[in-house]
C-alpha positions as CSV (number, residue, x, y, z in Angstrom):
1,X,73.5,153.5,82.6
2,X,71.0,154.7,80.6
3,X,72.7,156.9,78.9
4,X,75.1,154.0,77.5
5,X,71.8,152.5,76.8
6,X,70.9,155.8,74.4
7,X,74.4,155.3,72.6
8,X,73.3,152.1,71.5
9,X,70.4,152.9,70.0
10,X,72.2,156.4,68.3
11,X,71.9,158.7,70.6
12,X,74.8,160.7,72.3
13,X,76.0,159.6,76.2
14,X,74.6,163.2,77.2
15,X,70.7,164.4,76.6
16,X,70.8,168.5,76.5
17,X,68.3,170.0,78.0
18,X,66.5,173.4,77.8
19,X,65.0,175.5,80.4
20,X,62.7,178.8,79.8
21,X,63.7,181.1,82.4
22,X,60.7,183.8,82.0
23,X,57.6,182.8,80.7
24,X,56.9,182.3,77.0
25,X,60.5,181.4,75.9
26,X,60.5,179.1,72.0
27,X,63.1,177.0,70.9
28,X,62.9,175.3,67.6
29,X,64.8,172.4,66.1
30,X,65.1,171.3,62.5
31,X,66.3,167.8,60.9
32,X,69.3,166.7,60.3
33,X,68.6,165.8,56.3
34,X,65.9,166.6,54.2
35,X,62.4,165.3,56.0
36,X,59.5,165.5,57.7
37,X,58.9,166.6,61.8
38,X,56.5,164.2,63.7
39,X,55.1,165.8,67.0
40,X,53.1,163.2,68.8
41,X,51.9,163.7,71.9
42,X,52.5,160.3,74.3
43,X,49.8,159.1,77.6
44,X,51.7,157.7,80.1
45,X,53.1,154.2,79.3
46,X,52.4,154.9,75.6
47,X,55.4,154.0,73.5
48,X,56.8,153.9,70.2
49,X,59.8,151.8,68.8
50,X,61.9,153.9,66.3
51,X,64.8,153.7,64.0
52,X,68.1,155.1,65.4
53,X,68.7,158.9,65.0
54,X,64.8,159.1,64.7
55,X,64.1,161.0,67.9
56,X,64.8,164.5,67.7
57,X,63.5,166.1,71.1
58,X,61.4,165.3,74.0
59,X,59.7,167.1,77.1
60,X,61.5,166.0,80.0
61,X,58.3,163.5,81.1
62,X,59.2,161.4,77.7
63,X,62.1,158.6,78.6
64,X,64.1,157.3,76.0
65,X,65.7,154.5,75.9
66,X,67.3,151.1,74.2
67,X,65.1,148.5,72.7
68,X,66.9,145.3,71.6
69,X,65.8,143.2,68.4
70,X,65.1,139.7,69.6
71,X,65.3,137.8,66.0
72,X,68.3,137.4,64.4
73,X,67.0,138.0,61.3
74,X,65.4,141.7,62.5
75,X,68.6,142.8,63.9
76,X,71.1,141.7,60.9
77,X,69.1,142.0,57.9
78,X,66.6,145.0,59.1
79,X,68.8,148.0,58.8
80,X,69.2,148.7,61.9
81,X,70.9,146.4,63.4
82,X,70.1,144.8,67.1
83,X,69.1,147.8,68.4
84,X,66.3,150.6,68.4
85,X,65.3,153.5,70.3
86,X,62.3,153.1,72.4
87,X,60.3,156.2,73.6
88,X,57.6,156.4,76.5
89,X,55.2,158.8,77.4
90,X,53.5,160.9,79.5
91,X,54.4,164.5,77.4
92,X,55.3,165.1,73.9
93,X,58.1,163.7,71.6
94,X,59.6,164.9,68.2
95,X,60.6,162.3,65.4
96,X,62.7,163.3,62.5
97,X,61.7,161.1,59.4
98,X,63.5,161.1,56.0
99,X,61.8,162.4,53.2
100,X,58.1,162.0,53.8
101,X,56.1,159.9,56.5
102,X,53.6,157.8,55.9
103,X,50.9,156.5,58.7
104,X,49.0,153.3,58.4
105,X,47.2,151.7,60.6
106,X,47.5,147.5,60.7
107,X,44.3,145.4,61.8
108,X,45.0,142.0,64.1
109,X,46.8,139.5,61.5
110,X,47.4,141.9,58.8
111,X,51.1,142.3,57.2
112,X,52.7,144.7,55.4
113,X,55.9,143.8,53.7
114,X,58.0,146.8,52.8
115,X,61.4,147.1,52.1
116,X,63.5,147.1,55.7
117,X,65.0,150.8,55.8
118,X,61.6,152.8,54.9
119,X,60.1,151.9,58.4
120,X,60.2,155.0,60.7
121,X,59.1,153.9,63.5
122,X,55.9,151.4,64.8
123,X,54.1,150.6,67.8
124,X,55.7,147.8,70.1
125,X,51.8,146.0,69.5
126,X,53.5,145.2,66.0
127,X,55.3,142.2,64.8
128,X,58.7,143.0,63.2
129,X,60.6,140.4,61.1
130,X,62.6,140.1,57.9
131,X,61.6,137.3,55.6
132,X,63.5,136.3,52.0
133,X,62.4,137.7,49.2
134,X,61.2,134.9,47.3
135,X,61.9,133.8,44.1
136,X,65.6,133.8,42.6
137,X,64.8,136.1,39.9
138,X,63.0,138.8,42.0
139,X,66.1,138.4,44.0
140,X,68.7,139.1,41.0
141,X,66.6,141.2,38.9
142,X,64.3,142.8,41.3
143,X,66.7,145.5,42.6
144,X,65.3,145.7,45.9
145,X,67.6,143.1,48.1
146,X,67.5,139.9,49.2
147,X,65.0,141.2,52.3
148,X,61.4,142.1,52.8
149,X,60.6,143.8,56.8
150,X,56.8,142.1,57.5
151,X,55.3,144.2,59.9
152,X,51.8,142.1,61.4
153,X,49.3,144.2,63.2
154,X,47.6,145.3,65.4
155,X,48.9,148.6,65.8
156,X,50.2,151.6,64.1
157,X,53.2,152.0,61.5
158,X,54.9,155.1,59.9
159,X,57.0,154.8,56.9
160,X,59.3,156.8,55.8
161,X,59.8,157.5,52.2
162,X,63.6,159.0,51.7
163,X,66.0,156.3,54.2
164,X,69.0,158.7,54.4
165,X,71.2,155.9,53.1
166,X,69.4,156.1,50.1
167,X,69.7,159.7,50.1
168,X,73.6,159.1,50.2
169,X,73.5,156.5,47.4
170,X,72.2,159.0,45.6
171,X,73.8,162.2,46.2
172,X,77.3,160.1,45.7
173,X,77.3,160.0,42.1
174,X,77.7,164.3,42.2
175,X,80.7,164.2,44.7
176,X,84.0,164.7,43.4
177,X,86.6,161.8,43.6
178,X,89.8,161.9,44.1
């Protein structure tokens, strides 16, 4: 059942897993797009909530599995739909993070309203919810969306600063059309 649980939240039905058999064996992994590596190293019952495809690779202490957006507005209007991945320590887990990440650090009570892809991943101590952009000209002029993510502390954030479908949007206008 977990694993069903992991295909929800973007992973495959199947975790690989790697075994040294003499001492001193490596293995390296690298992103899927064009990013930045986060190694954190978790205590037990430590977790972090990330966007799908975020995790990259685990020890075998680290358990991955589904969280599930309880506001409607988070899971319709926050880019990732209902559903995130939710790791938990003891050992140490691997994030891949679009472009460049960002760390911050949120007091009790304190926001921080960003646009809903950049978020990486966050601390389950923080508040996630989508709120309007207000104003109808920020909303038809602003270029931005219709949607702000407010993130209220306490806890940690890390943003991310290339959201791949950004990326996409992007590299779109050099592919050829048929």
């Amino acid at each position: 059942m977990k694993g069903l649980g992991r295909m929800v939240s973007g992973e495959s039905l199947f975790m690989t897993t790697y075994t040294a058999k003499r001492g001193g064996g490596k293995i390296a992994f690298t992103p899927e797009a064009p990013g930045t590596v986060l190694a954190m190293p978790l205590e037990a019952g430590q977790a972090l909530l990330c966007q799908r495809d975020a995790f990259m690779c685990a020890e075998d202490s680290v358990d991955l599995s589904m969280h599930f957006h309880k506001r409607l507005g988070a899971g319709l209007f926050g880019g990732e739909g209902f559903f995130l991945q939710k790791v938990e320590g003891p050992g140490h887990v691997f994030f891949e993070i679009a472009g460049e990440a960002y760390e911050t650090s949120l007091a009790s009570g304190e926001v921080l309203s960003v646009d809903p892809g950049h978020i990486a991943l966050f601390e389950p101590t923080v508040d996630f919810s989508i709120t309007r952009v207000k104003g109808v000209r920020n909303m038809i002029l602003g270029g931005e969306g219709l949607f702000l993510a407010k993130v209220t502390g306490p806890g940690k954030v890390w943003l991310q600063s290339l959201p791949l479908p950004n990326l996409a949007a992007k590299l779109n206008r050099y592919v050829a059309k048929s």
